[in-house]
C-alpha positions as a printed NumPy array, in Angstrom:
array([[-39.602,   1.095,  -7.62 ],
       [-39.797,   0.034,  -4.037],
       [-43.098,  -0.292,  -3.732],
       [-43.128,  -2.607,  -6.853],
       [-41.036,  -4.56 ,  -5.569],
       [-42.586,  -4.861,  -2.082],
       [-45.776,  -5.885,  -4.007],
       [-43.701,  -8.519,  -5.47 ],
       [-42.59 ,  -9.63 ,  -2.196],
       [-45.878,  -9.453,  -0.142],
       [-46.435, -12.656,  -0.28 ],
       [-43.725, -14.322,   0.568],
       [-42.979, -12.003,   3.024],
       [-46.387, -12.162,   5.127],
       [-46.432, -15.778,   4.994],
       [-43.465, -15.859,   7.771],
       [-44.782, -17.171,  11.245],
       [-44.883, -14.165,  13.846],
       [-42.749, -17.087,  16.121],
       [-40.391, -16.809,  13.557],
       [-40.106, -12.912,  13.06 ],
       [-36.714, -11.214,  13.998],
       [-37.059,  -7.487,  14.819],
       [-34.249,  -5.401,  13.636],
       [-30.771,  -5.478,  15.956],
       [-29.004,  -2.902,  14.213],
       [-30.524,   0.214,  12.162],
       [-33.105,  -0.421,   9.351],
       [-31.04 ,   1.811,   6.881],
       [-27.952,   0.223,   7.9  ],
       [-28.876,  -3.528,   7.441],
       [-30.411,  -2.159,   3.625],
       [-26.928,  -0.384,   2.94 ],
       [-25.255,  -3.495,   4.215],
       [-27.31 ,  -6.024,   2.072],
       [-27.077,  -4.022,  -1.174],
       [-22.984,  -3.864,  -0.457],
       [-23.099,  -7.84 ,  -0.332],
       [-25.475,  -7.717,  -3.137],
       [-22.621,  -6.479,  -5.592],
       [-19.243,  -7.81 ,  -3.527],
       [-20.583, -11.588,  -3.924],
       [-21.103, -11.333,  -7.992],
       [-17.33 , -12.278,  -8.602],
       [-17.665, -15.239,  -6.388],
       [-20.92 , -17.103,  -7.867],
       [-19.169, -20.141,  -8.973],
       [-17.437, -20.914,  -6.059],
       [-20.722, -19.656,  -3.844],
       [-22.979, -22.159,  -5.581],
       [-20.149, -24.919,  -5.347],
       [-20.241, -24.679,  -1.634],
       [-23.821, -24.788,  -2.048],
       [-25.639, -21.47 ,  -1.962],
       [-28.938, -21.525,  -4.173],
       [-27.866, -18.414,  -6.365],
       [-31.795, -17.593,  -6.62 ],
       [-31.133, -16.232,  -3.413],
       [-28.41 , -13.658,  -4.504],
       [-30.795, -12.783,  -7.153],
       [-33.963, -12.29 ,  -5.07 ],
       [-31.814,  -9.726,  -2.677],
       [-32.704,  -6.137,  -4.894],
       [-36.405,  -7.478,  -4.803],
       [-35.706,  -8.251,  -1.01 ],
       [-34.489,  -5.005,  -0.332],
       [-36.279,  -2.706,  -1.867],
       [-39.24 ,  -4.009,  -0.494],
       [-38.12 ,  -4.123,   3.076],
       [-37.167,  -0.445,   2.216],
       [-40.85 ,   0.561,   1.253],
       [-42.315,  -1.148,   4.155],
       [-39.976,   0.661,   6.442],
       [-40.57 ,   4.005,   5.206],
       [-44.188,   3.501,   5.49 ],
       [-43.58 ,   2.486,   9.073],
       [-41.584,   5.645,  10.152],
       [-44.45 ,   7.859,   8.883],
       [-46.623,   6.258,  11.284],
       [-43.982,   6.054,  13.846],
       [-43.586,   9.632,  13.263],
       [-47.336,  10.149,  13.774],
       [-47.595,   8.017,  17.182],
       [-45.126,  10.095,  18.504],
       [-46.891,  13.551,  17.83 ],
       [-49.828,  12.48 ,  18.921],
       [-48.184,  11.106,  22.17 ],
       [-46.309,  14.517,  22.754],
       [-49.759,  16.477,  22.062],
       [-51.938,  13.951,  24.868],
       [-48.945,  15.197,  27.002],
       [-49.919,  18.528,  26.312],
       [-53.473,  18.643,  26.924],
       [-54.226,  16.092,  28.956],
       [-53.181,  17.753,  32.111],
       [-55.916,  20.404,  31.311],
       [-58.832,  17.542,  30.217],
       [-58.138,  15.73 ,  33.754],
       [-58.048,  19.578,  35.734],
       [-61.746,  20.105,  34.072],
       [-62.77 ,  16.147,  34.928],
       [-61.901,  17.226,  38.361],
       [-63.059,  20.487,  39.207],
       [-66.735,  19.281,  37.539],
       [-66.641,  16.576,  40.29 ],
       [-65.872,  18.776,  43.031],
       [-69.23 ,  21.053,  42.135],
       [-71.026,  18.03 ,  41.513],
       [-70.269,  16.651,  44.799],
       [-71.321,  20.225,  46.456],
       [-74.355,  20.444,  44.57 ],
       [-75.721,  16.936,  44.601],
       [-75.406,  16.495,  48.27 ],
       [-78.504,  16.639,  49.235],
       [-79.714,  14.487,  46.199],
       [-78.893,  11.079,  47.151],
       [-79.575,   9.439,  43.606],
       [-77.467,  12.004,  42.252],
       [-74.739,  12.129,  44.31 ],
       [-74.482,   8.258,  43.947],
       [-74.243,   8.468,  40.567],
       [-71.373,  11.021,  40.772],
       [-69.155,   8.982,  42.773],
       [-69.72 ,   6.215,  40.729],
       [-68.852,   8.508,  37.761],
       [-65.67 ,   8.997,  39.879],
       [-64.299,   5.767,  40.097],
       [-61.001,   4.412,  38.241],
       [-58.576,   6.08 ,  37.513],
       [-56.769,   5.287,  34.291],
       [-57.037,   7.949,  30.895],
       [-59.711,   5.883,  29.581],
       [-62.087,   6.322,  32.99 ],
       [-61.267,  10.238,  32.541],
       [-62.664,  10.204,  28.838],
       [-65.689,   8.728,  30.186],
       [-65.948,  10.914,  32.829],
       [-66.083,  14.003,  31.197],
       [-68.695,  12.577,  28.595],
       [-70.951,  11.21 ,  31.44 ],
       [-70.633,  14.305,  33.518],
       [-71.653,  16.167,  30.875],
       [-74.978,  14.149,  30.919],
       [-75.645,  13.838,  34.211],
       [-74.939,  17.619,  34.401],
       [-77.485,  18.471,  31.387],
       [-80.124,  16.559,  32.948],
       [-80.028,  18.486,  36.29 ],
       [-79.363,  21.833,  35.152],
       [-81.232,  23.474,  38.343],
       [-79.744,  22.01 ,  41.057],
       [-76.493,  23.334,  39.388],
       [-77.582,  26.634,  38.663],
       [-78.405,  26.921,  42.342],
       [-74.813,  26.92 ,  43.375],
       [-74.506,  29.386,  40.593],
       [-72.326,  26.3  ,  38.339],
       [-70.935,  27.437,  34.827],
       [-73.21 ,  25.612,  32.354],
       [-70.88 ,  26.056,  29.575],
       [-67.908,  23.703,  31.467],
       [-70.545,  20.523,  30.495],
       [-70.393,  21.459,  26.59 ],
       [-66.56 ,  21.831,  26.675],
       [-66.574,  18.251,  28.636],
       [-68.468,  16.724,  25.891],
       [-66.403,  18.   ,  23.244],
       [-63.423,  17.66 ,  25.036],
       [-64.467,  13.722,  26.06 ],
       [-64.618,  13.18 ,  22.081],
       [-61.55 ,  15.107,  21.338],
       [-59.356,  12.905,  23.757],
       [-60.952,   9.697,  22.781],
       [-59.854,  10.464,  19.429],
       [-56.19 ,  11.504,  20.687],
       [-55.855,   8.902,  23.016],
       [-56.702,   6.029,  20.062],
       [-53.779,   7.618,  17.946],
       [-51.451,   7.962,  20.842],
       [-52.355,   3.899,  22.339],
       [-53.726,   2.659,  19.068],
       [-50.935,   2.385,  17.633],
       [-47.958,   0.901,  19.956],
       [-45.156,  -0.871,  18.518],
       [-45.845,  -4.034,  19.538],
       [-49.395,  -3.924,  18.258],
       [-49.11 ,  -2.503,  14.831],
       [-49.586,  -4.715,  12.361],
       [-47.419,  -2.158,  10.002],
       [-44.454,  -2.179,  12.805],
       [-44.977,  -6.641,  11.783],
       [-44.953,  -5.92 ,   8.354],
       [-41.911,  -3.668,   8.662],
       [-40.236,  -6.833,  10.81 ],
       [-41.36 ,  -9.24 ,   9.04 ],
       [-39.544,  -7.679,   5.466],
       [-36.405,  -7.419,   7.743],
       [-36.359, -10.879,   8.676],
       [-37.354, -12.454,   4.811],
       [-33.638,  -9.94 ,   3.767],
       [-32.112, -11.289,   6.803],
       [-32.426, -14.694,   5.994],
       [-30.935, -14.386,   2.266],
       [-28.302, -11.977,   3.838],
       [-26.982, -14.63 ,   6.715],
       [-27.072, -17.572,   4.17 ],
       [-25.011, -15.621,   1.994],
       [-22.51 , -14.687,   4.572],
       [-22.345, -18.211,   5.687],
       [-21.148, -19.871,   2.729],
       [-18.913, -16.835,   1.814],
       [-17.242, -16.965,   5.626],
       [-17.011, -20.701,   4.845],
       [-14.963, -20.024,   1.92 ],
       [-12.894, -17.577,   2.232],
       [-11.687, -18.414,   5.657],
       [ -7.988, -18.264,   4.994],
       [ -8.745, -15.471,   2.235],
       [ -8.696, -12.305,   4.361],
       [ -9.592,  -9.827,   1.947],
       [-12.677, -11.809,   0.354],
       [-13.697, -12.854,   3.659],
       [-14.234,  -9.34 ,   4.637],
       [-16.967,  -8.587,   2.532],
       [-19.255, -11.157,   4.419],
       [-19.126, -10.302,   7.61 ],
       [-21.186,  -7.225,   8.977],
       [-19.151,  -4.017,   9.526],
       [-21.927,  -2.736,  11.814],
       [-21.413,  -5.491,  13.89 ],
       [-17.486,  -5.518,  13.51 ],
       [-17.581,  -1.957,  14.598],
       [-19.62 ,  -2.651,  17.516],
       [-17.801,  -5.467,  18.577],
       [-14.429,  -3.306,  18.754],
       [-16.396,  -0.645,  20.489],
       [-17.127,  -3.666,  23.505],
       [-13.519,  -5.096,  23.285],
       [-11.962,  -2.211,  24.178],
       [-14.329,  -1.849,  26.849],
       [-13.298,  -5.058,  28.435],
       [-10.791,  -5.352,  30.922],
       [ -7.329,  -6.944,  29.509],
       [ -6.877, -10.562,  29.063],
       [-10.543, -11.48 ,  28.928],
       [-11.175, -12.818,  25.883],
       [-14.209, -12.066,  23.677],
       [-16.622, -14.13 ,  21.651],
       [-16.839, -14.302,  17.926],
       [-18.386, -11.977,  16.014],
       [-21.627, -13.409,  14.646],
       [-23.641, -12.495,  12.044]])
């Protein structure tokens, strides 16, 4: 059903301005739980809602709202989930890819030295030094390496270490694009994800507004509009504060 209903949404929800996109300040799950609460404790108060003037379309575009904000961010947590494996395994075998970049170099150096073209060409292989350089490296070693098999043989180098660079240059690239590739602030499924937040958001804070706004002497109605994440987090803070220093109002 949620993916219906994000397909419903789409639209409207990708046409929001990426100036205007609000990235979630409380837990995804939460802010779904909380809208679907205010979803069902603002039905008794429709008549006096659209009297202060809410546009009731906007109660009734909420389940659409959240259910496709819900979809999106499930989607998004598989891929978060993803990024993070692949960052944990580049911490795992990177260490070795950069150990075999360097030894390489450090025979190459010995038996190029009296090839000046050759030993040029390694130090320029050497420079930079980010994980992108030692990708390259290993690729271009393996190359260079290849092409003057003799003058490595003579100092009796292990042939085999420039096919497991070459494989190992493509099997990092590869690992390195999933672990990068895919940072929060570049995803364009991480935008999608805040961009469904913010379309709920804004039907969620209008409908707290004019419910606040009416039921401001009415304690037990005015409740249900305000956000009990945030009125449990603001308690947390106030009794963190020192006595007799006031705190702000709770905003939502």
């Amino acid at each position: 059903m949620s993916k219906e209903q994000f397909e419903l949404k789409k639209d409207a929800i990708s046409a929001i301005q990426e100036k205007d996109v609000m990235s979630p300040n409380m837990p995804v799950d939460t802010a779904l739980q909380e809208a679907e609460d205010l979803y069902v404790w603002c039905q008794p108060d429709k008549d006096l809602l659209v009297k202060a003037g809410l546009d009731w379309a906007l109660v009734e575009d909420m389940p659409a709202a959240t259910g496709a904000c819900r979809y999106i961010q499930s989607q998004w947590q598989k891929e978060y989930m993803s990024l993070e494996e692949a960052q944990k395994e580049w911490g795992l075998k990177s260490p070795g890819a950069y150990e075999l970049r360097d030894g390489i170099l450090h025979d190459f150096y010995h038996a190029f030295y009296n090839f000046p073209d050759l030993y040029s060409r390694t130090q320029k292989i050497a420079e930079g030094n980010t994980h992108a350089d030692m990708i390259q490296d290993l690729s271009d070693m393996a190359a260079l390496g290849l092409a003057n098999t003799q003058a490595l043989q003579a100092i009796s180098f292990d042939l085999t270490l420039l096919d497991k660079a070459e494989t190992l240059s493509s099997q990092m690239a590869e690992l390195l694009a999933n672990a990068n590739g895919k940072k929060l602030e570049n995803n364009k499924l991480c935008l999608l994800r805040d961009k469904a937040y913010t379309y709920l958001k804004r039907i969620v804070d209008e409908i707290r507004r004019n419910g606040q706004y009416i039921f401001w002497k009415d304690e037990q109605r005015y409740k249900g509009y305000l956000s009990i994440y945030y009125k449990k987090r603001a308690a947390k803070s106030q009794k963190a504060k020192p006595v007799n220093v006031p705190t702000e109002p709770q905003k939502v």
